[in-house]
N, CA, C and O atoms as a GROMACS GRO file, in nm:
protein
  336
    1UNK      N    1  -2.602  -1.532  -0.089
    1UNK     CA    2  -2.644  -1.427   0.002
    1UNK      C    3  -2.522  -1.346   0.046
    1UNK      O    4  -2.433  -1.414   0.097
    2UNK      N    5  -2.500  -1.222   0.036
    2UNK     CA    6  -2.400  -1.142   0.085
    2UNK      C    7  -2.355  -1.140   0.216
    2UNK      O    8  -2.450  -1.140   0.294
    3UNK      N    9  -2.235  -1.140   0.275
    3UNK     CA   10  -2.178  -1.156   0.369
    3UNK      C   11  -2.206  -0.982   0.461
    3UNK      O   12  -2.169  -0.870   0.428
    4UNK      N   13  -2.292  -1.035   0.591
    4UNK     CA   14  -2.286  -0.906   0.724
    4UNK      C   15  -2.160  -0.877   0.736
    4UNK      O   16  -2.067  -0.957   0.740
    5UNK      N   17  -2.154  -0.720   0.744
    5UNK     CA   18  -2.005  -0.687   0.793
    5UNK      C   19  -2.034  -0.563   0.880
    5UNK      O   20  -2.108  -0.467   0.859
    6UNK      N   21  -1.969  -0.587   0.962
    6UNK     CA   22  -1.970  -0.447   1.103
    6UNK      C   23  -1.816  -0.380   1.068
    6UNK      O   24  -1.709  -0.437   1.044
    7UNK      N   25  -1.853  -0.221   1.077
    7UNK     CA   26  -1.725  -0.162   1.043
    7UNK      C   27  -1.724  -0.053   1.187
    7UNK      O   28  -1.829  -0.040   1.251
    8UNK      N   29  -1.666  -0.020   1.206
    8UNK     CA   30  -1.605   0.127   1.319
    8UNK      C   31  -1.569   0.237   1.279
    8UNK      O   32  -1.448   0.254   1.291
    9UNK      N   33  -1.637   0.342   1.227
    9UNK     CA   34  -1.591   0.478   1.153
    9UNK      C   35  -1.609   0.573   1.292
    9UNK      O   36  -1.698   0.554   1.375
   10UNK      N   37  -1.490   0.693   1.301
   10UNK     CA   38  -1.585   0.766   1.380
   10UNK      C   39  -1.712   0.852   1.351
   10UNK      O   40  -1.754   0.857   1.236
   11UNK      N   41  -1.764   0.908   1.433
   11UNK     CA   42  -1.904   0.946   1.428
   11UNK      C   43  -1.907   1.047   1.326
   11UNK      O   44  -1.975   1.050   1.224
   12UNK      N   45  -1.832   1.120   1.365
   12UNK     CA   46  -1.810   1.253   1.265
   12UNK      C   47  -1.814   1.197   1.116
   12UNK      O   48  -1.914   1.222   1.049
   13UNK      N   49  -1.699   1.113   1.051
   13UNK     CA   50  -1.744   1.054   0.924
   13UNK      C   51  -1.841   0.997   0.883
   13UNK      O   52  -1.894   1.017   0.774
   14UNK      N   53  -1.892   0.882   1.006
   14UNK     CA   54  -2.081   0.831   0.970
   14UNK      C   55  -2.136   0.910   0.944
   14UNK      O   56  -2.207   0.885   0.847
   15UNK      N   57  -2.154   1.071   1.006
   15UNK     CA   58  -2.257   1.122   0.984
   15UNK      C   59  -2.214   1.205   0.869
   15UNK      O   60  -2.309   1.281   0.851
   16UNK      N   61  -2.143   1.225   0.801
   16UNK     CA   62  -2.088   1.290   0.669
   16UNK      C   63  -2.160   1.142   0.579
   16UNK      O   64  -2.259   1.150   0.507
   17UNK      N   65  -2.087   1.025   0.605
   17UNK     CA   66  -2.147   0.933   0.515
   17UNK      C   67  -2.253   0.933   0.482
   17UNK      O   68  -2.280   0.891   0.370
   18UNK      N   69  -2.385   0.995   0.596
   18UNK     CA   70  -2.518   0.934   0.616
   18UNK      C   71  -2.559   1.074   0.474
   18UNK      O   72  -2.632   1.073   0.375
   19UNK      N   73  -2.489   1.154   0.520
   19UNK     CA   74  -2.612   1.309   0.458
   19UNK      C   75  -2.540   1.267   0.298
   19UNK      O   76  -2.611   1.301   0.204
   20UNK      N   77  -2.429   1.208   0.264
   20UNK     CA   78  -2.392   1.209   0.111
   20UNK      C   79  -2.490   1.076   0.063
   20UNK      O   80  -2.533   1.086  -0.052
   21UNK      N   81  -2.535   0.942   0.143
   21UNK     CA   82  -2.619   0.926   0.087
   21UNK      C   83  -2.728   0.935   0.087
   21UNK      O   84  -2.785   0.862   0.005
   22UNK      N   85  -2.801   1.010   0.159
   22UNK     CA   86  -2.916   1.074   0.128
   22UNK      C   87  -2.926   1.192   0.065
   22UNK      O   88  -3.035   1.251   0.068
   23UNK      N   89  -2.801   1.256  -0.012
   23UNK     CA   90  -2.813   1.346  -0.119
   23UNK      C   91  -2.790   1.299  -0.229
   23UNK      O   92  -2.773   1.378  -0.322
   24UNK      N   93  -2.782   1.168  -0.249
   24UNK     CA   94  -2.781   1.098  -0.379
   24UNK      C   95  -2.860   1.016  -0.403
   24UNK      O   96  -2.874   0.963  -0.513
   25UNK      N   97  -2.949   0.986  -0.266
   25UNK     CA   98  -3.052   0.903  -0.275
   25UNK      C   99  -3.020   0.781  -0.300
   25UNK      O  100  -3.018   0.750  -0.419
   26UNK      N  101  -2.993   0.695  -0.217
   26UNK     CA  102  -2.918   0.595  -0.139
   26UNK      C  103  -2.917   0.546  -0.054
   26UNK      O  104  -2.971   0.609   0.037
   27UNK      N  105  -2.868   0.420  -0.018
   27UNK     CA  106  -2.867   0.379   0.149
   27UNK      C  107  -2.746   0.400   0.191
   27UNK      O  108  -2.661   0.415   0.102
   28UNK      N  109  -2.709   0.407   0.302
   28UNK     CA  110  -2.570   0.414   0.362
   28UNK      C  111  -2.460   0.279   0.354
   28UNK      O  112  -2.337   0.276   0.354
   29UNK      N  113  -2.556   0.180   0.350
   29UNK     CA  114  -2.483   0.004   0.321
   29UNK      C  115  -2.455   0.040   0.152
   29UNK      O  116  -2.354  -0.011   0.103
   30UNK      N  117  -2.526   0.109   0.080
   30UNK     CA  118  -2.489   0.101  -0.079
   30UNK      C  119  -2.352   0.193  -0.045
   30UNK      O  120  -2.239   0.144  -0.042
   31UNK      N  121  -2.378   0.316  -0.024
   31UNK     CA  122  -2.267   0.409  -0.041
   31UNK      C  123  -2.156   0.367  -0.025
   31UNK      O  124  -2.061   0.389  -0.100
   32UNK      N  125  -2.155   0.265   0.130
   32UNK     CA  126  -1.986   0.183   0.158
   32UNK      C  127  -1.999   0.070   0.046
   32UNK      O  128  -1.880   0.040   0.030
   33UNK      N  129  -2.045   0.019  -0.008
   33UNK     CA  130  -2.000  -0.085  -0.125
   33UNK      C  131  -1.974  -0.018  -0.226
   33UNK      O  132  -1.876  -0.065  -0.285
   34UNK      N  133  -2.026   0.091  -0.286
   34UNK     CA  134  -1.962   0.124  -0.389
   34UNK      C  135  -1.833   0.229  -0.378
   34UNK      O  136  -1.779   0.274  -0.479
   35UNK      N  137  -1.788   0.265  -0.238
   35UNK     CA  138  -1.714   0.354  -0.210
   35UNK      C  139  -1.546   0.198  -0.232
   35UNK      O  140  -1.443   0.201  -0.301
   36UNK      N  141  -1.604   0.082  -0.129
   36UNK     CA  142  -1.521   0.011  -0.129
   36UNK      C  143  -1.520  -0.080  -0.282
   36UNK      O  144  -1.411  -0.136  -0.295
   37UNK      N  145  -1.562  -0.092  -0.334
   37UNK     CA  146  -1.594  -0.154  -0.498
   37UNK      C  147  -1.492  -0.041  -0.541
   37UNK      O  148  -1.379  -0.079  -0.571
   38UNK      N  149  -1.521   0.093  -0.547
   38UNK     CA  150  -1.380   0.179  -0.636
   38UNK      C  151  -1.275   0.151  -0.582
   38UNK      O  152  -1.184   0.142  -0.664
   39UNK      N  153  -1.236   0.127  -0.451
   39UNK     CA  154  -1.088   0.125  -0.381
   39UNK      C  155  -1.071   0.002  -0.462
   39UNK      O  156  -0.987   0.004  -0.552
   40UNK      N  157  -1.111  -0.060  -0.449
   40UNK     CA  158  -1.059  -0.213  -0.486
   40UNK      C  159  -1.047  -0.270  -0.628
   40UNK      O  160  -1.001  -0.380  -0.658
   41UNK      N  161  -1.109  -0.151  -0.729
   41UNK     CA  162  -1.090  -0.137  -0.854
   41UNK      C  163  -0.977  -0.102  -0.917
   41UNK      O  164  -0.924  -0.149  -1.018
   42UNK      N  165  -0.924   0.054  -0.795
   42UNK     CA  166  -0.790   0.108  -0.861
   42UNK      C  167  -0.687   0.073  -0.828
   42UNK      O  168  -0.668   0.053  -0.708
   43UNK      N  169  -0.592   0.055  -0.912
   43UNK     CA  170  -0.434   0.040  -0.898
   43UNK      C  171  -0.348   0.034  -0.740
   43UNK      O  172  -0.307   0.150  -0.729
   44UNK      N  173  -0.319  -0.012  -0.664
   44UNK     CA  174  -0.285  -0.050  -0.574
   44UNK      C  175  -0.155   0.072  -0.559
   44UNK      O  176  -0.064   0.062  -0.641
   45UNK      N  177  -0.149   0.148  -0.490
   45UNK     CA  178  -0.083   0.213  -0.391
   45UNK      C  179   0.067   0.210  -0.370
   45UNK      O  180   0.102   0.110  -0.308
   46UNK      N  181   0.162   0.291  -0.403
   46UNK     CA  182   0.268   0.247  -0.348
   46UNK      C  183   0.355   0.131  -0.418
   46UNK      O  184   0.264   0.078  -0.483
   47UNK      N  185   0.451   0.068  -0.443
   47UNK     CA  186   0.512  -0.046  -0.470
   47UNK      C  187   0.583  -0.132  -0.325
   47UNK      O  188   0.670  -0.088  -0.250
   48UNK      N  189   0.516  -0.262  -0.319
   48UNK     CA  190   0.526  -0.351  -0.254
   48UNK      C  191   0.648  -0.426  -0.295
   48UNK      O  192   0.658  -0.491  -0.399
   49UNK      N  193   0.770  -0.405  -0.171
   49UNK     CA  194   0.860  -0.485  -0.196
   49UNK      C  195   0.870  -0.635  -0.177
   49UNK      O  196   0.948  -0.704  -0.243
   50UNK      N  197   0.799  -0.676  -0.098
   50UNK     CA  198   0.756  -0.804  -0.064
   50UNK      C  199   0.602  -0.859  -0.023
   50UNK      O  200   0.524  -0.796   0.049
   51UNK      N  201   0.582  -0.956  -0.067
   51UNK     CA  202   0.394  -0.929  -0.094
   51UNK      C  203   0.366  -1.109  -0.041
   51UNK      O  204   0.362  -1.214  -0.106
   52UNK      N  205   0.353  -1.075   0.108
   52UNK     CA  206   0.331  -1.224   0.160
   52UNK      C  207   0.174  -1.260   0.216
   52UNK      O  208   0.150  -1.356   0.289
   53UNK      N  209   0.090  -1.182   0.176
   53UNK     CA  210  -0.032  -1.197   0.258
   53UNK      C  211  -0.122  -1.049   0.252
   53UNK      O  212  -0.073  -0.943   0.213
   54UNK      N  213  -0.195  -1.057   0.276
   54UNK     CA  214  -0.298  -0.892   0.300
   54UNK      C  215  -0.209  -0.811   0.366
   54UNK      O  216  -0.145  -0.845   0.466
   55UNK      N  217  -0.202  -0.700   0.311
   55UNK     CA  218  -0.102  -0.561   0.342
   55UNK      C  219  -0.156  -0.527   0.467
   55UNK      O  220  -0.072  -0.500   0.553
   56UNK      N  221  -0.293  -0.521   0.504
   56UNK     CA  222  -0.374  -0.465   0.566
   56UNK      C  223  -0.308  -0.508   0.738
   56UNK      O  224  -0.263  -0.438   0.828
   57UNK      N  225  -0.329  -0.651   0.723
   57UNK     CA  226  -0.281  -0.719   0.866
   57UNK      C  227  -0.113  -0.775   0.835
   57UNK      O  228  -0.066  -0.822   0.939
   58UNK      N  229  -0.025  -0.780   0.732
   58UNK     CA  230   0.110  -0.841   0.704
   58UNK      C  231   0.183  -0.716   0.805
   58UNK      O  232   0.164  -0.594   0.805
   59UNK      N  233   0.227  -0.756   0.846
   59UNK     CA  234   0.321  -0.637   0.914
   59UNK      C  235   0.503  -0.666   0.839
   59UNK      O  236   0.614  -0.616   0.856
   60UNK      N  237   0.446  -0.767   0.758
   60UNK     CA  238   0.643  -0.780   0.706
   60UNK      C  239   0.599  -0.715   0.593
   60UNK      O  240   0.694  -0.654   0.542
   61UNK      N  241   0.501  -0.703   0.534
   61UNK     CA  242   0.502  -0.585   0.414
   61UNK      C  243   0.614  -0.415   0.404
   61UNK      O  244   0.593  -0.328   0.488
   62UNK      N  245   0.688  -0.402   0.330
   62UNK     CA  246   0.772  -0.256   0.327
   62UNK      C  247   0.749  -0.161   0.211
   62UNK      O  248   0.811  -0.213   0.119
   63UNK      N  249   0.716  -0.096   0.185
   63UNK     CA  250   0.683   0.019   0.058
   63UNK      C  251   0.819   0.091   0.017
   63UNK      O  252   0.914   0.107   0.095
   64UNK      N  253   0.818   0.118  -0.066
   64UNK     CA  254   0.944   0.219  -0.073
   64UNK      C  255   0.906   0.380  -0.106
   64UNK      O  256   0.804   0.424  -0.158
   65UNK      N  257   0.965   0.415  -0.081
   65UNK     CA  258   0.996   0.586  -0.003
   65UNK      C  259   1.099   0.655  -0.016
   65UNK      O  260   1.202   0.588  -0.011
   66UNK      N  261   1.115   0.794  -0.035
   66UNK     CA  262   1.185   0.892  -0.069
   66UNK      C  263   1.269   0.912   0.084
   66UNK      O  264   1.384   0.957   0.087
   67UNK      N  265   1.208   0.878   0.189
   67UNK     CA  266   1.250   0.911   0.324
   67UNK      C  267   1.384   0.831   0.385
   67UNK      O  268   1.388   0.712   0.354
   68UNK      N  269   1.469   0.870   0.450
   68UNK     CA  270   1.576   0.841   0.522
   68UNK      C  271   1.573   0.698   0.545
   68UNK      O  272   1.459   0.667   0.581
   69UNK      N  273   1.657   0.589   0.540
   69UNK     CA  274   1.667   0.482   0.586
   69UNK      C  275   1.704   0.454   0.733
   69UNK      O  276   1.692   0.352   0.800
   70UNK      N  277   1.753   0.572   0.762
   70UNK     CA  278   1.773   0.557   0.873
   70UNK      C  279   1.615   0.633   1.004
   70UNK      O  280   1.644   0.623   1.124
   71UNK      N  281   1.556   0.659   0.991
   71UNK     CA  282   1.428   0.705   1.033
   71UNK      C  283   1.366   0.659   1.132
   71UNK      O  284   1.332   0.733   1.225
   72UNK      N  285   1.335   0.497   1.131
   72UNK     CA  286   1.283   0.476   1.278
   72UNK      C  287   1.413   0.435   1.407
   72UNK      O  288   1.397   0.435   1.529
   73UNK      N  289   1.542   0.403   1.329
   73UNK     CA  290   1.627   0.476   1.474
   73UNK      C  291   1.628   0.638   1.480
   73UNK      O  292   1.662   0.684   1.589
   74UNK      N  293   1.603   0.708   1.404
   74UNK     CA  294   1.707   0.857   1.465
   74UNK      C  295   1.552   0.920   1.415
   74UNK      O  296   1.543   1.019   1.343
   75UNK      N  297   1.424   0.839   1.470
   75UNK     CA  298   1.315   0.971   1.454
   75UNK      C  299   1.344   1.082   1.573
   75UNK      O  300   1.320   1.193   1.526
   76UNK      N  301   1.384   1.091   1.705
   76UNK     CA  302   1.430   1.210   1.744
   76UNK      C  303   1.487   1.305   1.668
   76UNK      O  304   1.437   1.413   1.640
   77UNK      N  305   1.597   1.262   1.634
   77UNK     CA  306   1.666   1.387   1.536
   77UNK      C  307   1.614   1.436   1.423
   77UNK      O  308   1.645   1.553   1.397
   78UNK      N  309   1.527   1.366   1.331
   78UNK     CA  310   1.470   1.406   1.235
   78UNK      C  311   1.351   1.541   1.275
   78UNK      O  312   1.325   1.650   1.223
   79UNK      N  313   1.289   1.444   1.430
   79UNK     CA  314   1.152   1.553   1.464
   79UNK      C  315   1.204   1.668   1.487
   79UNK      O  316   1.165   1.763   1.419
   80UNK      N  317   1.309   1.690   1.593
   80UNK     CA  318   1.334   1.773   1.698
   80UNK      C  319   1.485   1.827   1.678
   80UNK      O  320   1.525   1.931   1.730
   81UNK      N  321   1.567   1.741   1.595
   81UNK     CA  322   1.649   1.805   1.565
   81UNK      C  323   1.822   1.775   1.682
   81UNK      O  324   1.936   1.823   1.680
   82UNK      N  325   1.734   1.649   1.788
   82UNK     CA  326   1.846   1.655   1.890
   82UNK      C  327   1.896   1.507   1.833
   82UNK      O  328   1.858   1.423   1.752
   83UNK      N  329   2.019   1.529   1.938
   83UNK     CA  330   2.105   1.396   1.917
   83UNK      C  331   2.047   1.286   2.011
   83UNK      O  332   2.022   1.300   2.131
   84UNK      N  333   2.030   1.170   1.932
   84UNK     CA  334   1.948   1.047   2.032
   84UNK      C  335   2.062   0.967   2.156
   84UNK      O  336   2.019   0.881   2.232
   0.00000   0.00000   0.00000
């Protein structure tokens, strides 16, 4: 038997969700399984430098990036341009 799952979208996207599946003729529980069935099909995102657990909740997970190493000290200066 398939596992109940409660999700939290805001309203504005539910109701985008609701009218795409009823223009395909659909339920709204199908549309999120096969929406989440493709995510989980394709190629994973990004390169994971260290891979200890679900990305989702791991907070020691790091990606790599074109962006400054130095960034979350000197995000002032990057935003705004001043000295921190």
């Amino acid at each position: 038997m398939p596992d109940r799952t409660t999700i939290v979208m805001p309203e504005l996207l539910k109701a985008k969700a609701v009218a795409r599946a009823r223009q395909r003729g659909i339920s709204f529980g199908e549309l999120v399984r096969q929406a989440v069935e493709k995510e989980v099909a394709a190629p994973a995102r990004g390169k994971s430098k260290k891979k200890t657990g679900d990305p989702f909740w791991d907070n020691l997970v790091t990606y790599d990036d074109d962006g400054p190493v130095d960034l979350a000290a000197r995000h002032d200066d990057y935003l705004y341009g001043e000295e921190s």
